[in-house]
C-alpha positions as CSV (number, residue, x, y, z in Angstrom):
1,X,9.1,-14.9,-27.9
2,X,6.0,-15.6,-26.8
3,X,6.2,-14.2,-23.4
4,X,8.0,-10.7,-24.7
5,X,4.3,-11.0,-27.1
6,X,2.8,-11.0,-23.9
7,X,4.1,-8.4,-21.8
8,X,4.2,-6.6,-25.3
9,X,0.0,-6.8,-25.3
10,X,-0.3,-6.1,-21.4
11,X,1.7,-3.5,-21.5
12,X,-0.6,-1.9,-23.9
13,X,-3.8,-3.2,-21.8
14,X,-2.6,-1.3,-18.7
15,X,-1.8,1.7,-20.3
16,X,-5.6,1.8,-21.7
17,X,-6.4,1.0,-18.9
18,X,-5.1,3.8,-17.0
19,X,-6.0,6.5,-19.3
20,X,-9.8,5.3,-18.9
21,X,-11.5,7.4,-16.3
22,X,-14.1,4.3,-15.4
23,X,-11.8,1.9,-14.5
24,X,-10.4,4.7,-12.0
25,X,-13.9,4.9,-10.7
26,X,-14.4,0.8,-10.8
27,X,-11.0,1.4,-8.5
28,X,-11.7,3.9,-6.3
29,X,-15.6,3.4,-5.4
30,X,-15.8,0.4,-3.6
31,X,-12.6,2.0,-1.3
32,X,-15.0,5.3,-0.7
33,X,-18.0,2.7,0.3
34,X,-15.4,1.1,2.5
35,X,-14.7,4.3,4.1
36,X,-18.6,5.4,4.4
37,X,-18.8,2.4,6.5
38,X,-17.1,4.6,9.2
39,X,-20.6,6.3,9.3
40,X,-22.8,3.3,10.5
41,X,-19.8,1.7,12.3
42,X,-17.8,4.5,14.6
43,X,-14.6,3.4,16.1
44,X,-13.1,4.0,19.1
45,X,-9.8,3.5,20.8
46,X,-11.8,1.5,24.2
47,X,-9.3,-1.2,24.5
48,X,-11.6,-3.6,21.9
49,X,-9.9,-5.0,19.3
50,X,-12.1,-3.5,16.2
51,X,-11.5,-5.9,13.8
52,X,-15.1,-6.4,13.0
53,X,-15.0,-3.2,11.3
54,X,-12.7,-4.7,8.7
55,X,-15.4,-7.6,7.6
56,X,-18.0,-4.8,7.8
57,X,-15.9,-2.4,5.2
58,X,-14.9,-5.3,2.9
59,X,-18.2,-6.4,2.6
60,X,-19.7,-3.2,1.7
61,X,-17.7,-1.9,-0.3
62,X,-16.3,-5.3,-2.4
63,X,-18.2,-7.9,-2.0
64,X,-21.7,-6.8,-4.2
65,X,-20.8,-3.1,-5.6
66,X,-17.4,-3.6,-6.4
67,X,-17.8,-7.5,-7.9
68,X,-20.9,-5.8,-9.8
69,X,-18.7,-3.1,-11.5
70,X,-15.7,-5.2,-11.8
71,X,-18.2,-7.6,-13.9
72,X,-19.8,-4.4,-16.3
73,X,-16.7,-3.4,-16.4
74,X,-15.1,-5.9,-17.7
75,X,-17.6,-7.0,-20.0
76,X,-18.3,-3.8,-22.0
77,X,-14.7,-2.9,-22.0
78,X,-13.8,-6.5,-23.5
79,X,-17.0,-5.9,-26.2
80,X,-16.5,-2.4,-27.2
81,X,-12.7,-3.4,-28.2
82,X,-14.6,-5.6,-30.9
83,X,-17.8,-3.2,-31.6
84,X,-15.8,-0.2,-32.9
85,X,-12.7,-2.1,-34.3
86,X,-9.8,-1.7,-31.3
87,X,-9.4,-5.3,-31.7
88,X,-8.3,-5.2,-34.9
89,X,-6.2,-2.0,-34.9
90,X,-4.0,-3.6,-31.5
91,X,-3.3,-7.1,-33.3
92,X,-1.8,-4.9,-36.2
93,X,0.7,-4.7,-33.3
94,X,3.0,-8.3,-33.8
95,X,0.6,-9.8,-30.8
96,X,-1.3,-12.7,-31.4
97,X,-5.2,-13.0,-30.8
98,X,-4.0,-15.1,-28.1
99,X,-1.9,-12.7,-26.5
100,X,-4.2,-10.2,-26.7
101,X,-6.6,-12.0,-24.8
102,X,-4.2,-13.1,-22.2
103,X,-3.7,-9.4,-21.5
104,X,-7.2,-8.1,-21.8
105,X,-7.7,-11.0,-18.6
106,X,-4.7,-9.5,-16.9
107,X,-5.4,-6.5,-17.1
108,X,-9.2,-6.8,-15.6
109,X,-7.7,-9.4,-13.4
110,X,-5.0,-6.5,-12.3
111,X,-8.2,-4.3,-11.5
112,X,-9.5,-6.0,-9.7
113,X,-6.7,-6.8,-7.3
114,X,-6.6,-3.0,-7.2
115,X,-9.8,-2.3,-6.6
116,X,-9.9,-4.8,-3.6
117,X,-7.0,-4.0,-2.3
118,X,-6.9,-0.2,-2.1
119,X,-10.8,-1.1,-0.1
120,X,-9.0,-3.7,2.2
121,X,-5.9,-0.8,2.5
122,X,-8.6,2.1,3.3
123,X,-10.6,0.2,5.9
124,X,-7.1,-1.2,7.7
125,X,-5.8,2.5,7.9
126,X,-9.2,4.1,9.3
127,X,-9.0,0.7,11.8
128,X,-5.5,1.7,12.5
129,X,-5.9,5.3,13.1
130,X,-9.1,5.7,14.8
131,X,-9.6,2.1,16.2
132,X,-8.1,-1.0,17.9
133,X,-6.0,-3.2,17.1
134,X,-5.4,-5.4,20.2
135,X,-6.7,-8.6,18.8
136,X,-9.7,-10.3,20.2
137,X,-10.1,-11.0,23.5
138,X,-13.0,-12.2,26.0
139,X,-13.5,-11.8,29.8
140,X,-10.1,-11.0,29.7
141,X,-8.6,-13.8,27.9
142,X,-6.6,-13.3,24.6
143,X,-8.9,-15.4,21.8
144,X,-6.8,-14.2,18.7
145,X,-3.6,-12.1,19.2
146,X,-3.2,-9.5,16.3
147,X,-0.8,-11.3,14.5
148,X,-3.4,-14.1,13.7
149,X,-6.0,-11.3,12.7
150,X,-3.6,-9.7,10.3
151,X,-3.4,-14.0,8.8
152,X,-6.7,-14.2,8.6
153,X,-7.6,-10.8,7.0
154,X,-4.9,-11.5,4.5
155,X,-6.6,-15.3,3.8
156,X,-10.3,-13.1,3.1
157,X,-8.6,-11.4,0.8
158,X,-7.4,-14.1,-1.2
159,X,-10.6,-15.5,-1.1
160,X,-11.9,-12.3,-2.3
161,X,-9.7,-12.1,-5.6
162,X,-10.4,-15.6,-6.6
163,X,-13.9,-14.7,-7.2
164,X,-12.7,-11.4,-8.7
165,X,-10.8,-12.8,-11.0
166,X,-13.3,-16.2,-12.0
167,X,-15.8,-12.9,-12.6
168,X,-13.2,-11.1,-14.8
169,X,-13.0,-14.4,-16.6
170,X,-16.6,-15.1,-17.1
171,X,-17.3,-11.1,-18.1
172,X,-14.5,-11.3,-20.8
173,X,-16.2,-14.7,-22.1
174,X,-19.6,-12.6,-22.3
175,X,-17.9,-9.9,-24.0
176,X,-16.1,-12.2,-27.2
177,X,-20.0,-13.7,-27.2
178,X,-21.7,-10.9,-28.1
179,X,-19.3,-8.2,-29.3
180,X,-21.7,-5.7,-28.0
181,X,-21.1,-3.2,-24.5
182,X,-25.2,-3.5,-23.8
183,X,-25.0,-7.1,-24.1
184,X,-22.3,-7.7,-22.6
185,X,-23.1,-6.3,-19.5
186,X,-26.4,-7.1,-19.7
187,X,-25.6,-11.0,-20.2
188,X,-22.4,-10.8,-17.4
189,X,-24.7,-9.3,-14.7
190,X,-28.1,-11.6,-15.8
191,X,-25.9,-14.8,-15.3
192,X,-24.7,-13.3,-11.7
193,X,-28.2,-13.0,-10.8
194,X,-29.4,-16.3,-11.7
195,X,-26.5,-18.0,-10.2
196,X,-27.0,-16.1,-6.6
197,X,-30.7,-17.2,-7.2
198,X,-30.0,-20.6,-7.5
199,X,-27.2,-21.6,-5.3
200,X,-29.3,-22.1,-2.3
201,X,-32.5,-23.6,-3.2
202,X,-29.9,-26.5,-5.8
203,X,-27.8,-26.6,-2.7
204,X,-24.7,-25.7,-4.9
205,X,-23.0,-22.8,-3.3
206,X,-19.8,-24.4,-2.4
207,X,-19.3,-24.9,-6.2
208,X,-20.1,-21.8,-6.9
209,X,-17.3,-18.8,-6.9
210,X,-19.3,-15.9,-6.0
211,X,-20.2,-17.7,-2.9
212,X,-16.6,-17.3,-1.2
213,X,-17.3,-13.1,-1.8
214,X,-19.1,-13.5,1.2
215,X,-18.0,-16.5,3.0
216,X,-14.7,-14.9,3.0
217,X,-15.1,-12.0,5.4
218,X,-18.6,-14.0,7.0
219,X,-15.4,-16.4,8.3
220,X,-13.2,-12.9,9.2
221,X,-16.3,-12.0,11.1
222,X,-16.5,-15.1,12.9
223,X,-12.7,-14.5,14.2
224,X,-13.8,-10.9,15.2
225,X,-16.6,-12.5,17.4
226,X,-13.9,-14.7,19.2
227,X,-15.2,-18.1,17.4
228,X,-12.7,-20.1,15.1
229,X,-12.7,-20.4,11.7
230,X,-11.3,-22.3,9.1
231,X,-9.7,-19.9,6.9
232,X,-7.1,-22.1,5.6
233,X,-10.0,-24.1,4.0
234,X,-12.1,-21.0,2.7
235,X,-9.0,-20.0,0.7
236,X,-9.1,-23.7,-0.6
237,X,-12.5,-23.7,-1.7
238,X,-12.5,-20.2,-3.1
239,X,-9.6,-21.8,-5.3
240,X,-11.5,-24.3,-6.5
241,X,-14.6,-22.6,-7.1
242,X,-13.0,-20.2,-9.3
243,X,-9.7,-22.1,-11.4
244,X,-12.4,-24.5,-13.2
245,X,-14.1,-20.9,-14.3
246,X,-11.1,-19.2,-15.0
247,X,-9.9,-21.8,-17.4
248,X,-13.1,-22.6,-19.0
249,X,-13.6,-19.4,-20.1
250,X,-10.4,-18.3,-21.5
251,X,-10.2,-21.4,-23.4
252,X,-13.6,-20.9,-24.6
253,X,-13.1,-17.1,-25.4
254,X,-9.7,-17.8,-26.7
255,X,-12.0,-20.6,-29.2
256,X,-14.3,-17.9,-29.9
257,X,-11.7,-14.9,-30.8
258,X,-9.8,-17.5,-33.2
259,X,-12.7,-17.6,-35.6
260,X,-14.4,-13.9,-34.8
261,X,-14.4,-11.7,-37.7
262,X,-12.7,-8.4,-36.5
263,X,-14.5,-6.0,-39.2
264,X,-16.6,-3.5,-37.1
């Protein structure tokens, strides 16, 4: 019963979700910054494997615009369901607060796999028409065969949607908070900022999610260059940055939605 609640609630989630033309543009931008990348970086079929270009594309397009208006995103559209009195109308619906928080998270979560993965699926096409994909090799030696660039890409992304997905977590916690789209977005992108600020200097970026957004493709990059990386243990990290964050904020959202009054 409670799962058929479930799908019930994210059913309805996605379907707002694709009638809203801003999550099409939180989809489709960081893919056309991907693609612009093409501009800086040319490629050329020379017998170079062109991986690079991948890191570079990713990077631009997902790791700081993308994660910035996954997080806005995610935070007004979770706060203006409570400002003009969604929230209330949808749990008319026999779906439990609980469920409908659940599928609010999937559905930005959902997003943001899109969004990441129609960037990584844009720059791997322009690679694959217009570039090479021979693998990496040096004074002709074979570093990394094309097989275990495909592996490692595919590990940078997971990387990548942990963080998208502790974000998504952290902008929906923002959004119950203040109930307010300025706010929201306003508080969401103000705690990414100070965390980014303070990482370094408190020596605490392993711990921090947001970190693995770049580490991610920076350990992609390093495979590119012919140099080994540990991508196995990147996807590891990225994991355990971002479960604590995931959790701690749905439970504390979830805490925070039980007692909200839904009156606009």
């Amino acid at each position: 019963m409670m799962v058929s609640r479930f799908r019930r609630a994210w059913a309805v989630e996605t379907a707002r979700l694709v009638r809203s033309g801003f999550a099409w543009a939180v989809t489709v931008t960081p893919a056309l910054m991907s693609g612009a990348v093409l501009l800086a970086r040319p490629l050329a079929r020379d017998g170079r494997g062109d991986y690079d270009f991948i890191a570079a594309a990713m990077t631009a397009g997902v790791c700081t615009p993308g994660f910035v208006l996954l997080l806005a995103w995610s935070a007004v559209w979770t706060a203006s369901d409570l400002a003009d009195g969604t929230a209330r109308g949808l749990l008319v619906r026999p779906i439990r607060r609980v469920d409908y928080l659940l599928a609010k998270y999937a559905g930005l979560a959902a997003l943001g796999t899109v969004m990441s993965g129609l960037a990584l699926g844009v720059s791997w096409l322009l690679l694959w028409l217009l570039g090479d994909t021979t693998g990496v090799a040096y004074g002709g030696e074979v570093l990394f065969t094309s097989d275990r660039m495909v592996a490692g890409g595919a590990q940078a992304f997971a990387a990548t949607l942990f963080a998208l997905w502790a974000g998504s977590a952290g902008a929906v916690l923002a959004g119950m908070a203040t109930r307010h789209p300025g706010p929201a977005a306003v508080v969401t992108l103000g705690a990414w900022l100070v965390a980014e600020l303070v990482k370094y200097p408190l020596g605490i970026e392993s711990w921090v999610f947001t970190t693995y957004l770049e580490r991610s493709w920076q350990g992609f990059g390093d495979l590119c260059r012919g140099y080994e990386a540990d991508m196995a243990g990147i996807v590891a990290e990225a994991a355990a940055a971002a479960f604590p964050v995931i959790i701690g904020c749905l439970v504390a959202s979830a805490l925070l939605f039980r007692r909200r009054d839904l009156t606009p």
